[in-house]
N, C-alpha and C positions, 0 to 999 in steps of 0.2 A: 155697267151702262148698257142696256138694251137696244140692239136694233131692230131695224124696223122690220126688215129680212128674216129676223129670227123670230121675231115675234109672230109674225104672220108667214111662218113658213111654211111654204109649199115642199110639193114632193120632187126630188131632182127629175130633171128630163131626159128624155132618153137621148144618150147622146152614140154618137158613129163609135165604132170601135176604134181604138188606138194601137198602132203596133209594137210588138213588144221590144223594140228598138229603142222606143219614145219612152218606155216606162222604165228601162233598167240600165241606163245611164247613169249611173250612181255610182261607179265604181271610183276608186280614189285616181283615177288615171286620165277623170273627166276635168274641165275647166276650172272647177270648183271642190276638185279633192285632189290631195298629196301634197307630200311634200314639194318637189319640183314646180307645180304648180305655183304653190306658196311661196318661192324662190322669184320665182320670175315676175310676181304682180303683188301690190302693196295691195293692203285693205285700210283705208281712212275713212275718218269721220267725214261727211260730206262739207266741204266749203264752205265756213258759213257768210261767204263774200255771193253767196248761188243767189239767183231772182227767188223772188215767190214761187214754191211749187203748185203747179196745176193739179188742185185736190178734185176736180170732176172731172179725170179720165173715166170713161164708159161713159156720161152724161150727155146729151145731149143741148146743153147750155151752158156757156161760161160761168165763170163764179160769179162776176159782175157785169153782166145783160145788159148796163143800162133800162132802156125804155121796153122790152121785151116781158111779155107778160104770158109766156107758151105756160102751159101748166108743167110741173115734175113733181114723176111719182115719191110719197113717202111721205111729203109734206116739207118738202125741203127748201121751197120757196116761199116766199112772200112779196106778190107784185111784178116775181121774174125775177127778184134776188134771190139770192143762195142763202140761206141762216145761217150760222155760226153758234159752235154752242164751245160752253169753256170748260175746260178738261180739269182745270185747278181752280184753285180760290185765290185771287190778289186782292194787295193791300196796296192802294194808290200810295204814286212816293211823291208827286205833285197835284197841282189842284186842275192840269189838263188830265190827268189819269182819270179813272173811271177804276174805282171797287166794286169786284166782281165775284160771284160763288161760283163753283164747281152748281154744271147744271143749268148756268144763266144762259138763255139766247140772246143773239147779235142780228143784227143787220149791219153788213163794213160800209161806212159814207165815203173811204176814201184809203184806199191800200200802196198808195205811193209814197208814202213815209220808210218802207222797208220791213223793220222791224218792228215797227207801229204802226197800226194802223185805226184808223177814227172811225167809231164804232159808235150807233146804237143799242141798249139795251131793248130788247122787248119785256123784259118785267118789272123795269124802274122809270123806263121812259127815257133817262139821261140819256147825255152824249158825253164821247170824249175819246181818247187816245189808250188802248189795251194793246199788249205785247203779242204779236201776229203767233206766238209758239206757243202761247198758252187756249188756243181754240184751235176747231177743226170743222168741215160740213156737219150740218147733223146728218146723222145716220149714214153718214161714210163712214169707210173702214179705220180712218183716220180718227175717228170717234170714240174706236172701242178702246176701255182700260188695257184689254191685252196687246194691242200694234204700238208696236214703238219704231215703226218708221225705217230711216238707213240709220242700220247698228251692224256692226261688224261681228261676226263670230265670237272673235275674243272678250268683245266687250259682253253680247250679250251670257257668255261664261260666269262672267265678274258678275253681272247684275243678276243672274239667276244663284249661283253659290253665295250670294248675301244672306245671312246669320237667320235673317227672318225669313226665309222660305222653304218650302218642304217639299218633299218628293211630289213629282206631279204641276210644280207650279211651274208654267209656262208663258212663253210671248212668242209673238209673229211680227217679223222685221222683212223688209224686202231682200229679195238674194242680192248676194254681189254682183251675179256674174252673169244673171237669165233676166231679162229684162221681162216684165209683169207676171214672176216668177217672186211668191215668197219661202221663208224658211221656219219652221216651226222648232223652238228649241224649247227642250223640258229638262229639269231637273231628274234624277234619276238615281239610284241607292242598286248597291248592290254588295256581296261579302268582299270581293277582291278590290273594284276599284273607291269604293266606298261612294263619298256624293258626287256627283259628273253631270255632263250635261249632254244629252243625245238631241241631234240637229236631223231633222226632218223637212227633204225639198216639196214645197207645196207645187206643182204645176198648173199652169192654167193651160186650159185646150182654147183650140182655133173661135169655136162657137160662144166662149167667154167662159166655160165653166172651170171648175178647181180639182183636183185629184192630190191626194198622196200615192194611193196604188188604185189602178185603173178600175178595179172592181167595186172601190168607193168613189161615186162623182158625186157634186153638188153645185148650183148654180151659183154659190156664192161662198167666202171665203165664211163668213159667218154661221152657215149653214154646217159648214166641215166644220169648224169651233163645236159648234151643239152636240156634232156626231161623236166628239171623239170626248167629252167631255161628260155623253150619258156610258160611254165603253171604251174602254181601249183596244180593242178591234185590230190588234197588232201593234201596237208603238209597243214603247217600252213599259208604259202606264197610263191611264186613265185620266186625259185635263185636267185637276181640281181646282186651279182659280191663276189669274193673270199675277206675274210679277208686277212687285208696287214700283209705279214709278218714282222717281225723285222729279224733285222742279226741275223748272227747263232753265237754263243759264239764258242769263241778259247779256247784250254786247255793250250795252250803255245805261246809266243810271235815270235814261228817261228821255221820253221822244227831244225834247232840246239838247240836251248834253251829244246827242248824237253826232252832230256839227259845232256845236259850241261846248267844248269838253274842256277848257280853263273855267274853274270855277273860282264862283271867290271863296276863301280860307276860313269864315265866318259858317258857313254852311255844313263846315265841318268840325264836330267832336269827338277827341281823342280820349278814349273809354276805358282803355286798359291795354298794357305796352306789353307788348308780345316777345322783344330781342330785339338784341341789337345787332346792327350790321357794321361792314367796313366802313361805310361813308353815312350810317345815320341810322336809326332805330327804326322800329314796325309798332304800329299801333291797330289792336281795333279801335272801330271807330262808326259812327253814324254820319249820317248824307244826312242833309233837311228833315231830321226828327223823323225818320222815318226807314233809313234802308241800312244796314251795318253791312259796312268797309272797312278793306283792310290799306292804312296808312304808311307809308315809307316815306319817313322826314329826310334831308340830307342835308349833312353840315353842309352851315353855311362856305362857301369856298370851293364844293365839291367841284362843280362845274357852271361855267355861265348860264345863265337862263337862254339866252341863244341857242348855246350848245344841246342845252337840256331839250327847248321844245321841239328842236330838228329829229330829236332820239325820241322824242313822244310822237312824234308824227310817224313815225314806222314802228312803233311800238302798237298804236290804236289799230293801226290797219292787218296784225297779225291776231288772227280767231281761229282758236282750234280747241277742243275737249282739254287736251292733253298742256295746256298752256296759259298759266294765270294770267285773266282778262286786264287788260288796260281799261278803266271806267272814264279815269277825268285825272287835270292835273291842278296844282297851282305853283305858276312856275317864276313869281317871284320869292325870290329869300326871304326863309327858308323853303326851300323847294318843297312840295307837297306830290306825290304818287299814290293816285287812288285805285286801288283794284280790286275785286272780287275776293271776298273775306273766305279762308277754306275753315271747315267746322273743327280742326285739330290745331290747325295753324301751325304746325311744328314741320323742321327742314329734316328731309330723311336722315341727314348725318345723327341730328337729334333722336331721331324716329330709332336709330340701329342701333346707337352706341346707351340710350338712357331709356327709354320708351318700348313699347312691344314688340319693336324689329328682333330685338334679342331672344324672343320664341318661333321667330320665321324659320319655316324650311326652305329648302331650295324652290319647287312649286312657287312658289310665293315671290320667291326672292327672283325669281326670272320674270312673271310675271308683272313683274315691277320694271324692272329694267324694259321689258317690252312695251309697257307704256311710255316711260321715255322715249325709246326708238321712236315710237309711234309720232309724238312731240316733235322729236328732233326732224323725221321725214318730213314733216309739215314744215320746218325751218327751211327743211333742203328746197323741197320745190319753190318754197317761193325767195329762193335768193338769197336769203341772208345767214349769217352767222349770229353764234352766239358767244364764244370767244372765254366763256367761263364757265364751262359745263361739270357742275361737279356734285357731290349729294349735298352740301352744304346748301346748293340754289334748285333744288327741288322741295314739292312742300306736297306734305302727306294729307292725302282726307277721310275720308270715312273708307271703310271696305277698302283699304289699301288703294285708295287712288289716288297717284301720283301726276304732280303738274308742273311743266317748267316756271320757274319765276327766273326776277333779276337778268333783264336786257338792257340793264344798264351801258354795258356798250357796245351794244347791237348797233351795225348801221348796213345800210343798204350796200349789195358789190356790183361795182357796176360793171369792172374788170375781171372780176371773179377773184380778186387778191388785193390785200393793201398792206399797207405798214403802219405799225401800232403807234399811238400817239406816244413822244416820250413823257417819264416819268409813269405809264399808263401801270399797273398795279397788276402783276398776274401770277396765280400761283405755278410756283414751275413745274413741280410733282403732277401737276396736271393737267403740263400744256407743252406741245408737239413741241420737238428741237427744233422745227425751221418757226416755228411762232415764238418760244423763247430768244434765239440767240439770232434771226434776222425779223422779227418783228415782224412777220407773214402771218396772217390769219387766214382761213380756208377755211370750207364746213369740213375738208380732211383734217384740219388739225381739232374740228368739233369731235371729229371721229376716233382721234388718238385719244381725248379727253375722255371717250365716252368708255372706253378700253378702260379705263384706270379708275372710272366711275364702279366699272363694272367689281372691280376687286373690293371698291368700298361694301358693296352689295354682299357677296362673299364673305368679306371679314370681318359684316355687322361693324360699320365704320373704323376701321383702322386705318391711322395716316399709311397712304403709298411708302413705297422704299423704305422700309422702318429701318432705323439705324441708321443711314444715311439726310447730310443736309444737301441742301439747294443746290451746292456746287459740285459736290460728289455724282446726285444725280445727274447733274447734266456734262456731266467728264463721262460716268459710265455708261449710258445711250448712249453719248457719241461713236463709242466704242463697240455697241452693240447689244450692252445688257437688256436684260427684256424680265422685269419679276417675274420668278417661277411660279409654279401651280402652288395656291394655296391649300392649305389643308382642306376637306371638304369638297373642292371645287371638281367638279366633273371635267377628264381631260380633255371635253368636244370644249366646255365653255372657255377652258386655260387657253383653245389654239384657239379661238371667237378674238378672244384679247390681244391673240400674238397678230393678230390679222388689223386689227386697229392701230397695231404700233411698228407697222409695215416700217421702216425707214424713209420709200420712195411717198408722198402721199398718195400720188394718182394709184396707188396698190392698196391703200385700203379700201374696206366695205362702204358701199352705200348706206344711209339710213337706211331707205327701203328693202336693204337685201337683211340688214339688223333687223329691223322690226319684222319680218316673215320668219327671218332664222328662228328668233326668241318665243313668236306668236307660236308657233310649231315644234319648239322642241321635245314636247311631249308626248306631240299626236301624230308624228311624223311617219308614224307603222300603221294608225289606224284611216282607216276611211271618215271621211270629213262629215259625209251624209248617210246613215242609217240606209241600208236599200230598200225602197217603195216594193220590191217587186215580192220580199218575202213576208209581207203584211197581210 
């Protein structure tokens, strides 16, 4: 997708010199490399609870002007609006949606829907309701195939190391850590390390222009795109085309369901049954002829509908990458939970012990587990627990990405601690001594679990404690056992685990400090960012 910048590019301006202070801060000791570093500060997907972001910083007019009709360069308005153009192709799943191509322009009528916002097309004439993440300005940065926006390091590893891309294919994410500061990450091949990913700090200067190393400027990030794409002029290799994106996740099955997310049972068809669970089977399934969902029935009996919508109502309000979406429910018997369908559908227990998990390396197999952390930190901040953290209730997608499901008895803490309902159903092998035997749940005992999750990972799902049942286990914790290093396991990851099943809880790890450890335990020696200054 061409901009406007690039298309009609100029030559860069001369811009003041910069001192060499400003350009060789790249060493792994700065905000944004090393390990310690990575210790002390998470990296998350952004909020998806955040406002609308402000896509015309540098501009000089709002996205929505109202009655203002100043001209902007590029052709980017119409009447003093801002255009919109759409970055995918949708398929309406109601009859307020609006069917849209990759390449279609908008004019937005009305952006306080959230995640929907009411749109005109300018090539069909209609109106109606388009998903705010599937469009961007035209000819903003936001526009092009290769920016995919706030992505985390680790994540953009994953999506560059996918099956279908080759040396050279790259994207540009904003930094974590330099505000109007992005990061350039490529693909990269070599004898020793084989395929990798080398991360490159874009800088922006005071006068607004872009640098990777001071000797190359450009007035725009687009501009550096072209440069480094006709030579490699020092990076590792030469641009050859943007990593593909994937669709953008929905938070809701459509601008209604957003607030009205009991649906009625009719709307939905169960397709083909995926497993079954403790309290009721998984189906896929279709929404209103149109959108495939994944089903979770629950005997009838399981829990009250009361009980049930109190646990959907904190279930809907938890959005994170790392975390099967809550879409809609029907919450009389039999209970109905509809969520966002993963393209494998299978629980990593399945994933490790029947399925491809059984060719993982370690690489991989941490990688994984970091994604969880990743999940679980997003539990931790925002208060809650999860009380059943195990690889049975994780669910595998494409390119190894892992999602938390099953918050079936997730509830809000408002004391930071409660006691389990009786009769409540929890495996022990997998859950803290003060959660098994006083009915204490805590995200520290999310924390012991996630310890014991860890050796599922390891041992390509093998039941905990082998040889030992329920009551053995929790005679010998009490006592102090702690499972040894399994075969394979690296002995930094065996004391990771011995750290999760501290005895005291307040002694074990943070998610946050989990997901840093895990995200790094690879790179921990090297510099996070390529240094600008020997380009």
């Amino acid at each position: 997708m061409g901009c406007a910048c690039c298309k009609q590019k100029k030559s860069a301006k001369a811009i003041a010199a910069t001192s060499a202070a400003d350009v060789t801060d790249l060493s792994p000791s700065n905000a944004d490399g090393g390990l310690s570093a990575a210790l002390t500060q998470g990296r998350y997907c952004p909020d998806p609870t955040q406002t609308i972001p402000d896509f015309n910083k540098g501009f000089s007019s709002p996205i929505f002007p109202g009655t203002s009709t100043n001209p902007r360069p590029g052709g980017l308005t119409s009447g003093g609006v801002t255009l919109f153009i759409a970055l995918y192709d949708y398929d309406a799943r109601t009859e307020d949606d609006l069917n849209f191509k990759k390449g279609e322009k908008f004019q937005i009528i009305n952006n306080t829907e959230g995640d929907w916002w009411e749109a005109r097309s300018l090539d069909t004439g209609k109106s109606g309701y388009i998903p705010s993440n599937y469009v961007a300005p035209v000819d903003s940065i936001q526009a092009e195939e290769w920016y995919f926006g706030k992505m985390g390091r680790k994540d953009a590893e994953r999506q560059l190391l996918g099956h279908s891309n080759q040396r050279g294919t790259f994207l540009i994410r904003e930094s974590e850590t330099t505000k109007g500061a992005y990061s350039l990450s490529i693909r990269d091949w070599d004898d020793n390390k084989g395929d990798h990913v080398k991360h490159y700090k874009i800088r922006k200067l005071d006068n607004g222009g872009y640098y990777i190393t001071t000797r190359s400027q450009f007035d725009t990030v687009q501009q550096l795109v072209e440069h480094y794409t006709e030579r490699a002029a020092g990076l590792c290799c030469r641009l050859i085309g943007s990593c593909k994106r994937g669709m953008p996740k929905l938070a809701d099955l459509s601008v209604k369901t957003k607030d009205m997310w009991e649906i009625p049972r009719e709307s939905l068809q169960l397709i083909k049954k995926l497993g079954n669970g403790q309290f009721g089977e998984v189906w896929m399934g279709m929404w209103n002829g149109t959108t495939k969902v994944a089903v979770k029935t629950l005997k009838p009996g399981t829990m009250s509908p009361e009980a049930f919508l109190e646990e959907a109502q904190i279930m809907k309000r938890l959005r994170h990458d790392k975390l099967v979406q809550l879409y809609a429910v029907v919450s009389e018997e039999p209970i109905y939970i509809i969520t966002e369908f993963m393209s494998q559908g299978i629980s990593l227990l399945d994933f490790l012990k029947d399925g491809e998990g059984q060719s993982l390396k370690l690489p991989q197999l941490v990688d994984m587990a970091a994604q969880i952390a990743a999940g679980m930190a997003y539990i931790e901040r925002m208060n809650y627990i999860h009380r059943d953290l195990r690889a049975a209730n994780i669910l595998v997608g494409d390119n190894l990405v892992c999602k938390i499901a099953d918050f079936g008895l997730a509830r809000l803490i408002e004391d930071n601690e409660y006691t389990a309902r009786q009769g409540a159903k929890f495996p022990i092998k997998w859950t803290a001594p003060e959660a098994a035997l006083y009915g204490r749940f805590t995200i520290k005992s999310d924390v012991w679990s996630f310890g014991i999750l860890l050796t599922e990972l390891i041992t390509k799902g093998r039941v905990p404690y082998p040889g030992m049942n329920n009551r053995e286990v929790l005679e010998q914790v009490e006592r102090g056992y702690r499972m040894p290093c399994a075969p394979g396991c690296p002995a930094s990851l065996h004391e990771l685990m011995l750290q999760c099943w501290r005895r005291e809880a307040d002694e074990r790890h943070t998610f946050e400090y989990l997901q840093s450890f895990l995200e790094d335990y690879f790179t921990a020696t090297e510099p996070q960012y390529q240094p600008g200054e020997n380009l």
